[in-house]
Backbone as CSV, one residue per row, in Angstrom:
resi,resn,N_x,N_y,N_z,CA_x,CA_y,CA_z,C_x,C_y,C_z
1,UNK,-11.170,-17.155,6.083,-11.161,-17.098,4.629,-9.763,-16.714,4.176
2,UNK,-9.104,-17.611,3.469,-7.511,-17.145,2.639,-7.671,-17.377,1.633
3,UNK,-8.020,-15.713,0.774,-7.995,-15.919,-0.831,-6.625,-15.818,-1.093
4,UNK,-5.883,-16.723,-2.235,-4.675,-17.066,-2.779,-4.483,-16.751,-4.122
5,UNK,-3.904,-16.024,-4.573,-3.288,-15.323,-6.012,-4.918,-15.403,-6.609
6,UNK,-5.528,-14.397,-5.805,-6.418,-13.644,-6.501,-7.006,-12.480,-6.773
7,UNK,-7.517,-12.295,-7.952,-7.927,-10.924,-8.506,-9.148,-10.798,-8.840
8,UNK,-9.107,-9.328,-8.651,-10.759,-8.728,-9.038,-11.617,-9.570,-7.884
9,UNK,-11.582,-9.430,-6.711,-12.749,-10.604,-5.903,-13.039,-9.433,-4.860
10,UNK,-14.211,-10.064,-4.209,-14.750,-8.786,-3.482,-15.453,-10.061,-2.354
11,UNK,-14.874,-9.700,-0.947,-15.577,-10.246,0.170,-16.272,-9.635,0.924
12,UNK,-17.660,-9.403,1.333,-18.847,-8.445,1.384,-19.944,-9.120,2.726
13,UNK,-20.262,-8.620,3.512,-21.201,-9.017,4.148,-20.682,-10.065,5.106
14,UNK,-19.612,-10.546,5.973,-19.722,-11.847,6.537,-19.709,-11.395,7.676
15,UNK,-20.216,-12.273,9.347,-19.933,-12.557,10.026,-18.422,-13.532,10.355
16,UNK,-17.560,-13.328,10.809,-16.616,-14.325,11.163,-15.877,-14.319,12.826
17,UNK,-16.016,-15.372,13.111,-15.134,-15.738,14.187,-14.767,-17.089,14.561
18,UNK,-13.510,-17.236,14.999,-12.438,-18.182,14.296,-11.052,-18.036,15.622
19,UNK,-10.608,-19.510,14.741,-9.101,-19.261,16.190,-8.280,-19.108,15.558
20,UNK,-8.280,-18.138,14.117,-7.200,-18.071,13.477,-7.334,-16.539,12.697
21,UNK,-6.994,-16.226,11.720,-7.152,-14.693,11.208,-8.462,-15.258,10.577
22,UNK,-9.476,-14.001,11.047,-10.665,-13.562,9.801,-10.466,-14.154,8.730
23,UNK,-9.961,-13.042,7.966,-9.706,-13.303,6.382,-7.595,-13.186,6.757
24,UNK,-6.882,-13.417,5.809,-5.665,-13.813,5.564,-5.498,-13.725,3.560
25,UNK,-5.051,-12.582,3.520,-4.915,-12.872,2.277,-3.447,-13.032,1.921
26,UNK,-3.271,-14.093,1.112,-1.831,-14.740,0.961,-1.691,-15.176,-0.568
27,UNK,-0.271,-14.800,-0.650,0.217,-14.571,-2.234,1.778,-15.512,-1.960
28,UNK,1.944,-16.917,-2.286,2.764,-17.499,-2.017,3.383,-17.676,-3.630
29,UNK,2.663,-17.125,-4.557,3.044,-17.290,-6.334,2.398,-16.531,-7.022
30,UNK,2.834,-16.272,-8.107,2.047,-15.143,-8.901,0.723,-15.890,-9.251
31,UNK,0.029,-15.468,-9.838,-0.083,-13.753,-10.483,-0.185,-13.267,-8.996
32,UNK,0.167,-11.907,-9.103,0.268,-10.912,-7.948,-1.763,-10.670,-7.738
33,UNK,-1.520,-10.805,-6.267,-2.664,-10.810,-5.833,-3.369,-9.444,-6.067
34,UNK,-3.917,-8.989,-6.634,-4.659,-7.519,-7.382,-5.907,-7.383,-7.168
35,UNK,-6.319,-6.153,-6.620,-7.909,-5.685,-6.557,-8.690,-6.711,-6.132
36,UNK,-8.814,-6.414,-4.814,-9.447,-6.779,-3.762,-10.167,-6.008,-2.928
37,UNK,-11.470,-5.884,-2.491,-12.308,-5.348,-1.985,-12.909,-5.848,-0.863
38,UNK,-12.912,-5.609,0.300,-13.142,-6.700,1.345,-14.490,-5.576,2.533
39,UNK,-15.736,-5.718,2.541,-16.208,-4.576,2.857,-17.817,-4.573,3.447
40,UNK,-17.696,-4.428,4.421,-19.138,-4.558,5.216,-19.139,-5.716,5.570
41,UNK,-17.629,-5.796,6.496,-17.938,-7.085,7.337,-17.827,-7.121,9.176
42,UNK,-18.119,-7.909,9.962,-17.860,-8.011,11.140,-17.026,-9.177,11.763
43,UNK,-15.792,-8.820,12.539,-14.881,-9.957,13.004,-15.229,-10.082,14.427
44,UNK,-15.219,-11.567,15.057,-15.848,-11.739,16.574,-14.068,-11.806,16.789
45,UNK,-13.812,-13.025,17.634,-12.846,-14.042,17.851,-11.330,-13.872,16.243
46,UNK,-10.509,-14.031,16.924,-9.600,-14.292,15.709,-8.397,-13.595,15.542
47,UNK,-7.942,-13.984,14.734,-6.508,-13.138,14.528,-6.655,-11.968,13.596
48,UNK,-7.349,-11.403,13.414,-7.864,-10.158,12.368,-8.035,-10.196,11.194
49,UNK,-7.914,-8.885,10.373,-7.731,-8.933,9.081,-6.172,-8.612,8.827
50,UNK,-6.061,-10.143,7.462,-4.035,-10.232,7.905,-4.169,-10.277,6.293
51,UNK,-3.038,-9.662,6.094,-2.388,-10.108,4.729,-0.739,-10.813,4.773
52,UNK,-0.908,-12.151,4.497,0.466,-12.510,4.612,-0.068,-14.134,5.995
53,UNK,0.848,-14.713,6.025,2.603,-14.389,5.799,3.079,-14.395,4.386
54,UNK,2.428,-15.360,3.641,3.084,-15.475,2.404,2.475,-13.825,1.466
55,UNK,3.424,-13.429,1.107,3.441,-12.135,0.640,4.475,-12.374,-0.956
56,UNK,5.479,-13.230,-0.951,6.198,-13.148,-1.753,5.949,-13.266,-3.285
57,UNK,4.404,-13.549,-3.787,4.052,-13.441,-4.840,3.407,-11.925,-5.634
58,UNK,3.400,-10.929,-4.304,3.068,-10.114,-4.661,1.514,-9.533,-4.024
59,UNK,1.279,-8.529,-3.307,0.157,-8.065,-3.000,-0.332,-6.560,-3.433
60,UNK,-1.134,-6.181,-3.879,-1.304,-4.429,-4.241,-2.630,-4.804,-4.387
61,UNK,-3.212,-3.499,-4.484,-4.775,-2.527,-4.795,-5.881,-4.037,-3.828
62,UNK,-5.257,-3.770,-2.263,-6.700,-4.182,-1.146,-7.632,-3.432,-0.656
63,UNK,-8.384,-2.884,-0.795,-9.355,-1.937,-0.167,-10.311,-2.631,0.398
64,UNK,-10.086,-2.233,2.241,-10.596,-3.216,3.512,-11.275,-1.692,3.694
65,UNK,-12.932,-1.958,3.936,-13.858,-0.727,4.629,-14.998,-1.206,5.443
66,UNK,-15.694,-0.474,5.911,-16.391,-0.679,7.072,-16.513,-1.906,7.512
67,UNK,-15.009,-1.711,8.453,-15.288,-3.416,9.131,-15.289,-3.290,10.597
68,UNK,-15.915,-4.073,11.924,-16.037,-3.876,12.432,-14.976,-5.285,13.194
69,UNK,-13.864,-5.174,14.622,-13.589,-6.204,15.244,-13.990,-6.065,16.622
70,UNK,-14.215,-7.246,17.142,-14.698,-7.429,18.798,-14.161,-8.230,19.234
71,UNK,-13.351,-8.296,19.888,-12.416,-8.717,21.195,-11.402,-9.902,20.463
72,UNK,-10.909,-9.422,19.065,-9.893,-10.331,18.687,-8.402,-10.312,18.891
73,UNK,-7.613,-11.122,18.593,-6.519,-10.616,19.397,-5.370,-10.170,18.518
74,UNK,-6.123,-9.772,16.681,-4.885,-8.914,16.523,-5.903,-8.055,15.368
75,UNK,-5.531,-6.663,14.937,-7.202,-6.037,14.657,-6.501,-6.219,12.779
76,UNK,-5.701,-5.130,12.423,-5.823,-4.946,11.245,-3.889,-5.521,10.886
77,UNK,-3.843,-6.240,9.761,-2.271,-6.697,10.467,-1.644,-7.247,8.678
78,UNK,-0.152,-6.562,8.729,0.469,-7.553,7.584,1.349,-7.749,8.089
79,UNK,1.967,-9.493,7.737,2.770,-9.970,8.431,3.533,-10.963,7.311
80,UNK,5.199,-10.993,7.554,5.800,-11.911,6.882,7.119,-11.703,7.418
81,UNK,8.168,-12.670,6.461,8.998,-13.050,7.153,10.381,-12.873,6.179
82,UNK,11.775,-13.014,6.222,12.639,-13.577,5.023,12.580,-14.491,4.041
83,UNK,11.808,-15.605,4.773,11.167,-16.855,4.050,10.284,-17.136,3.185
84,UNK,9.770,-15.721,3.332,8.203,-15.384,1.998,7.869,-14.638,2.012
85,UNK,8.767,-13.108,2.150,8.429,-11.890,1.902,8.448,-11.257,0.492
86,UNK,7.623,-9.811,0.200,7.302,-9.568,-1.003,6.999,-8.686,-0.714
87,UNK,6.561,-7.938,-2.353,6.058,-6.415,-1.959,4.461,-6.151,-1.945
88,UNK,4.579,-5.414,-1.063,2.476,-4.995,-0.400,2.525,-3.602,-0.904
89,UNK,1.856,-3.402,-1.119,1.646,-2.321,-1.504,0.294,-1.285,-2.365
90,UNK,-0.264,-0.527,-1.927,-1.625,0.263,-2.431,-2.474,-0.581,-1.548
91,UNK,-2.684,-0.530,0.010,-3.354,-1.165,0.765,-4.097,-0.097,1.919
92,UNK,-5.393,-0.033,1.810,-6.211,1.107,2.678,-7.240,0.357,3.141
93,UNK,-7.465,0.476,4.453,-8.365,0.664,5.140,-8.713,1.712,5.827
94,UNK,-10.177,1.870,5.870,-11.166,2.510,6.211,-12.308,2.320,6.943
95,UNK,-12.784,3.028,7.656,-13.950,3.300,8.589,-14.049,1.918,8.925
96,UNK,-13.066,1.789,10.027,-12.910,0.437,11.052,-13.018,0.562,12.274
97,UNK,-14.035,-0.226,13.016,-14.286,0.639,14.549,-13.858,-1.261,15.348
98,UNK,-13.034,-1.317,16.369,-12.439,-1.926,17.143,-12.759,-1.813,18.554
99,UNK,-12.764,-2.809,19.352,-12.601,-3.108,20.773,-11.971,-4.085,21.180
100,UNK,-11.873,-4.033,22.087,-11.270,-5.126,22.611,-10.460,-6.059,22.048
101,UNK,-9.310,-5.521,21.272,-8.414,-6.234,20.247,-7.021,-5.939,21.010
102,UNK,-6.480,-6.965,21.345,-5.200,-7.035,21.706,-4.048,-5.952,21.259
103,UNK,-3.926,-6.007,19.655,-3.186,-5.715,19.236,-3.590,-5.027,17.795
104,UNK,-4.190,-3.815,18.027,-5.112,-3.278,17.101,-4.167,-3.065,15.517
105,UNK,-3.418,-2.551,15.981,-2.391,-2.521,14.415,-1.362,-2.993,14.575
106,UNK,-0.953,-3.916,13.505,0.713,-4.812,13.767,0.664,-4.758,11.965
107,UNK,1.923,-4.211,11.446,2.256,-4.106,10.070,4.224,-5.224,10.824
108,UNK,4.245,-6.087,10.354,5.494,-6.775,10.971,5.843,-7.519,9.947
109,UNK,7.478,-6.744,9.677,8.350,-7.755,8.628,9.073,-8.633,9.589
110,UNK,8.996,-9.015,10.520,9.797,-10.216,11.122,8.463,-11.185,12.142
111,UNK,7.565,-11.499,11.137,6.603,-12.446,11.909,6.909,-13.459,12.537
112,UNK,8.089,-13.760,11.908,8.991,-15.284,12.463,10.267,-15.063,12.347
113,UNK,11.016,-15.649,13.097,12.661,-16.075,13.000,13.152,-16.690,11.544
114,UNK,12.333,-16.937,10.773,12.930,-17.862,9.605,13.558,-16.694,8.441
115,UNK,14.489,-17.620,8.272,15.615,-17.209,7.449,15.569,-17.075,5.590
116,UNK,16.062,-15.988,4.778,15.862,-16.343,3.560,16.193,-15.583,2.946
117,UNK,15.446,-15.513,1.067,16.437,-13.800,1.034,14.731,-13.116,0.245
118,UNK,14.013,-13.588,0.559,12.383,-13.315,0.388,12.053,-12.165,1.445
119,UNK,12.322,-10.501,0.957,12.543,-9.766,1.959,11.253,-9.243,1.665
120,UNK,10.259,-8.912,3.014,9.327,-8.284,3.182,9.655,-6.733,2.762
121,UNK,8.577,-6.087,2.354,8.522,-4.673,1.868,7.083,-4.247,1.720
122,UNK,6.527,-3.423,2.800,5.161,-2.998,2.840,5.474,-1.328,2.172
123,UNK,4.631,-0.777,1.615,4.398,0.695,1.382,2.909,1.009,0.616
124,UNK,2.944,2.278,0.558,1.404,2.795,0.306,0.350,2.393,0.694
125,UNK,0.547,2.440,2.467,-0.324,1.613,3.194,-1.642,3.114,3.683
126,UNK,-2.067,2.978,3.722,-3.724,4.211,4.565,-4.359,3.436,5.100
127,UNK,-4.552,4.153,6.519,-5.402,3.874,7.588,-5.769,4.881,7.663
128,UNK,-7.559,5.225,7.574,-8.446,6.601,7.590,-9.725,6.027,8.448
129,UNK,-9.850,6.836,9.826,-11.299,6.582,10.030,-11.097,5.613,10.607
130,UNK,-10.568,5.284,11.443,-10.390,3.965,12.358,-10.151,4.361,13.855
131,UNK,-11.514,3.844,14.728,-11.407,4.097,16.311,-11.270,2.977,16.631
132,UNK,-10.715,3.018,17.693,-10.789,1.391,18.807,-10.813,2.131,19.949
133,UNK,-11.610,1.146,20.353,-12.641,1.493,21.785,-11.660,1.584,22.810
134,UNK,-10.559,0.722,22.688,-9.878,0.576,24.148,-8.349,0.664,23.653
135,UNK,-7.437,0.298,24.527,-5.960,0.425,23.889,-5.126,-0.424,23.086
136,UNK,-4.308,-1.217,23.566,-3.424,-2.537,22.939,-2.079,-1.588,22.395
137,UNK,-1.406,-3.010,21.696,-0.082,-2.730,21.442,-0.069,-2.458,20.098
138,UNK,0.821,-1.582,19.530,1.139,-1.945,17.769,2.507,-2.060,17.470
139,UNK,2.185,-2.233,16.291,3.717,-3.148,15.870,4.194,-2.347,14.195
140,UNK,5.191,-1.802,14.094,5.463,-1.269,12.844,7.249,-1.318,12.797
141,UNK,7.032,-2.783,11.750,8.624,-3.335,11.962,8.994,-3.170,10.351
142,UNK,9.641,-2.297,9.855,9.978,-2.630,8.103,11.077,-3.183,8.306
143,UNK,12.013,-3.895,7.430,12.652,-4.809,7.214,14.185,-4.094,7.636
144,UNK,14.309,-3.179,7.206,15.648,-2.540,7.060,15.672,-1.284,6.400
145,UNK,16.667,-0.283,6.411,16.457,0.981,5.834,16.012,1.072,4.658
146,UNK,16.592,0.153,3.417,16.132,-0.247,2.300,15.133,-0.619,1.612
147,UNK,14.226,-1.224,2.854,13.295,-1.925,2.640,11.917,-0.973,3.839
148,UNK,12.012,0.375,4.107,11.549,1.260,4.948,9.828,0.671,4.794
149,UNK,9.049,0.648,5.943,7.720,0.071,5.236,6.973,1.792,5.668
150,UNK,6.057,2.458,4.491,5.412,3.604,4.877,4.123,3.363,4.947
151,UNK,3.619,4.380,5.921,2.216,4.472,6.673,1.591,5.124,7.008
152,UNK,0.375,5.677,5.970,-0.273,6.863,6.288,-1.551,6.703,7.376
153,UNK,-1.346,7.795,9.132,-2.831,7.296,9.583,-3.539,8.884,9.878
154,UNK,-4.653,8.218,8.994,-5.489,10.034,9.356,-6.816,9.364,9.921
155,UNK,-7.131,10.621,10.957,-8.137,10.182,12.043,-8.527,8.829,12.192
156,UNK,-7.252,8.581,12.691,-7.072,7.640,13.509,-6.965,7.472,15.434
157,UNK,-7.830,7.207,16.087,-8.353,7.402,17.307,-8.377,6.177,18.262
158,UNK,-7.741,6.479,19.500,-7.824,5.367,20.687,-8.204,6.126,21.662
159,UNK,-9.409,5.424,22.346,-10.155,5.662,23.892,-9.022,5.639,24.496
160,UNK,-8.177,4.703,24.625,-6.752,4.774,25.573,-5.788,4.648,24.972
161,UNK,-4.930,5.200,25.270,-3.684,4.947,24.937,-2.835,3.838,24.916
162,UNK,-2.312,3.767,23.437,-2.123,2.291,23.630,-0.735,2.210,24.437
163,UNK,-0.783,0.736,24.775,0.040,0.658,26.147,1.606,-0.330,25.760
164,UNK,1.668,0.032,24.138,3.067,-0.562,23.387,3.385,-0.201,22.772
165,UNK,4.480,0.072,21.796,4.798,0.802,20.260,5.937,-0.200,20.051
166,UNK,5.970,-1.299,19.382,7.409,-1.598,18.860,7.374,-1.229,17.705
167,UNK,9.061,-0.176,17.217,8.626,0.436,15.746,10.327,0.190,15.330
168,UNK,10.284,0.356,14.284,11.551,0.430,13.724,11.212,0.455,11.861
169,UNK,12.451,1.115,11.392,12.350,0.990,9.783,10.833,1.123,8.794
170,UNK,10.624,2.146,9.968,9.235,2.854,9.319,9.019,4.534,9.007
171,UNK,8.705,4.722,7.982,8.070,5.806,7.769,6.320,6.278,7.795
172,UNK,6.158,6.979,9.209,4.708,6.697,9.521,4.484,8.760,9.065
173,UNK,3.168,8.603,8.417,2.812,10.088,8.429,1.131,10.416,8.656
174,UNK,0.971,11.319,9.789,0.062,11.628,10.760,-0.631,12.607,9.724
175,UNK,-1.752,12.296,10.046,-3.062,13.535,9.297,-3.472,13.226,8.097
176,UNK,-4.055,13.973,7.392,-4.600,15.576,8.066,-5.410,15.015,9.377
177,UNK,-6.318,13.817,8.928,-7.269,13.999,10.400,-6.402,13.679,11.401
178,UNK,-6.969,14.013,12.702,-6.598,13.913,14.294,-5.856,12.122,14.202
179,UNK,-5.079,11.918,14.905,-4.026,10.888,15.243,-3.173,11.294,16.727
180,UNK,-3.576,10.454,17.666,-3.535,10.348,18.923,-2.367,9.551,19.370
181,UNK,-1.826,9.015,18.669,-0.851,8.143,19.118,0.270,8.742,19.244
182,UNK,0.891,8.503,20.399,2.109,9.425,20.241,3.534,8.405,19.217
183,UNK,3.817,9.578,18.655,4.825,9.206,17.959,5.747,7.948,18.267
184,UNK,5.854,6.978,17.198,7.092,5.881,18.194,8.258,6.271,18.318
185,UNK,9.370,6.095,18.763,11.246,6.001,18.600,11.312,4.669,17.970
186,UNK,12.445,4.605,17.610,13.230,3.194,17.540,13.864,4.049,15.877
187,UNK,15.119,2.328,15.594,15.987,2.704,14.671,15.034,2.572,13.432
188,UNK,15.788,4.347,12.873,15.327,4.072,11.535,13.610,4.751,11.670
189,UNK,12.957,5.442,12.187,11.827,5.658,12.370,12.072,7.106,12.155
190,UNK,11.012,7.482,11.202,10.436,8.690,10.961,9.108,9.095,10.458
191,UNK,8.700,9.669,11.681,7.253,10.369,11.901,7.102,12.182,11.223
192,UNK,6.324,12.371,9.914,5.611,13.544,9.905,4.425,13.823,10.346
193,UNK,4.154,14.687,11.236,2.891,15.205,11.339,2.359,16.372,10.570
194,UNK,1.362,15.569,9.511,0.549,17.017,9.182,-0.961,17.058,9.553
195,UNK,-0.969,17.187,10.602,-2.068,17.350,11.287,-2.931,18.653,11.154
196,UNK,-4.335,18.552,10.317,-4.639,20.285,9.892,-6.403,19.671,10.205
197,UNK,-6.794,18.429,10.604,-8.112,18.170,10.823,-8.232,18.146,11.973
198,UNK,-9.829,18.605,12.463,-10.296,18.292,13.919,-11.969,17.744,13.454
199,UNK,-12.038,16.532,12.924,-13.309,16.118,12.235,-13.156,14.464,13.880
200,UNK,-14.928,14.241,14.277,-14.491,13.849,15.417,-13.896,11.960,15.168
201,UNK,-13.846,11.239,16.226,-13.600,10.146,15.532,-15.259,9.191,15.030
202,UNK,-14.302,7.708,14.380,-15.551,7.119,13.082,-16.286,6.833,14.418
203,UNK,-18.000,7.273,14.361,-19.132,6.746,15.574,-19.021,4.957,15.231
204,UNK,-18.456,4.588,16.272,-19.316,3.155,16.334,-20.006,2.507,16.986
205,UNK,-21.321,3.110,17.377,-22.531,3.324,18.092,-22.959,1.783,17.360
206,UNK,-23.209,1.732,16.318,-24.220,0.497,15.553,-22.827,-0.354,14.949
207,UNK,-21.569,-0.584,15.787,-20.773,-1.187,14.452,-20.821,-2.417,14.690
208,UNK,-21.313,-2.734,16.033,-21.459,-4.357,16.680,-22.469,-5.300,16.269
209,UNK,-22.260,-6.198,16.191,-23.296,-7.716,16.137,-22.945,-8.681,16.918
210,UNK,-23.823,-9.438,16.810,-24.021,-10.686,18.342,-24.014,-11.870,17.110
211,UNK,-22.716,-12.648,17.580,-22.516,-13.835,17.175,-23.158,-14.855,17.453
C-alpha cells in the first residue's frame, strides 16, 4: 500500500505480505503528507513499514501502533535520497513486536547514490514499546551536521543483540524506558541516555498471525 500526498487517512486492520515494503508512504508533491494513522496491522514478507523514498513533498503527524512484523527484511524504516529528499518529521511508532526482520530499524538519508539538492531531513522521530524477537542490523544515517536526523527510543528491546550499527549525523536519545542497544560511534553522532525506567519489554505472546 503507497498512500501519496495524503491526509487525514487511517490504515487499520490489514494482513500484508509482499516483495516490496508493506505500506510505503511517499510524498513526491505537496500538499505535505499530514495525519496519518496506520494501526492494528500485521506484516508477513516485505520490506516493512517505509516512509519514502520520495519524501520531498513533505511528511509530518504518522502515528504507526500496534503492528506486528514476521520475518521481513527491513522492520520499521525512512528512506531517501538527494534526489527526493524532504522534511519528516512528528513520526512515532509504538507497541511494535518483530522477528525475524533483517534489519529491524533503518532511518537512511542516503538510500541511493543519486545526486541532487533535495536534501533528506528526518526529526521528531519516537520509537516506544518496540521488541524484536531476534537481532539484525540498524541504520541511522542523517544527511550532514545541518541536516542532524533526531531519535527518540524508549523501551526499546532486542532478544539479541543486534549484530550492526551504521550511524552517523544522528542525534539518538535513550529512555526513560529500558534501551539495550549499545550506543553507536560514527561522525557526528550523539547519544543521551536518560534512562530512569525498568517497565518490562512490549509481550508479544499473541502479536502473530498465519498468512
Amino acid at each position: 500500500m503507497d498512500p501519496s500526498a495524503s491526509t487525514n487517512g487511517i490504515i487499520a486492520y490489514n494482513k500484508i505480505s509482499t516483495g516490496d515494503d508493506n505500506i510505503a508512504i511517499k510524498a513526491s508533491s505537496p500538499p505535505v503528507v499530514d495525519n496519518i494513522v496506520i494501526a492494528h496491522n500485521h506484516f508477513g514478507k516485505g520490506h516493512g513499514m517505509s516512509i519514502g523514498s520520495e519524501t520531498n513533498g513533505g511528511v509530518q503527524n504518522v502515528a504507526v501502533c500496534d503492528l506486528s512484523l514476521d520475518g521481513g527484511q527491513n522492520g520499521l524504516r525512512i528512506k531517501s535520497d538527494a534526489s527526493r529528499g524532504g522534511l519528516v518529521q512528528q513520526i512515532s511508532y509504538t507497541d511494535v513486536c518483530m522477528r525475524g526482520v533483517s534489519n529491524p530499524l533503518v532511518f537512511d538519508s542516503y538510500y541511493s547514490t543519486a545526486t541532487g539538492t533535495l536534501i533528506p531531513w528526518f526529526k521528531d522521530i519516537t520509537i516506544r514499546n518496540v521488541h524484536n524477537l531476534g537481532s539484525g542490523k540498524l541504520v541511522f544515517r542523517g544527511w550532514d551536521a545541518a541536516h542532524t536526523q533526531a531519535l527518540t527510543l524508549d523501551n526499546v528491546v532486542f532478544d539479541v543483540a543486534p549484530s550492526g550499527v551504521n550511524a552517523s549525523n544522528s542525534a539518538l536519545t535513550f529512555g526513560p524506558g529500558p534501551v539495550n542497544i549499545t550506543p553507536p560511534s560514527g561522525t557526528n553522532v550523539n547519544v543521551t541516555t536518560q534512562i530512569t525506567g525498568t517497565e518490562p519489554p512490549r509481550d508479544c505472546t499473541n502479536a502473530w498471525v498465519t498468512f
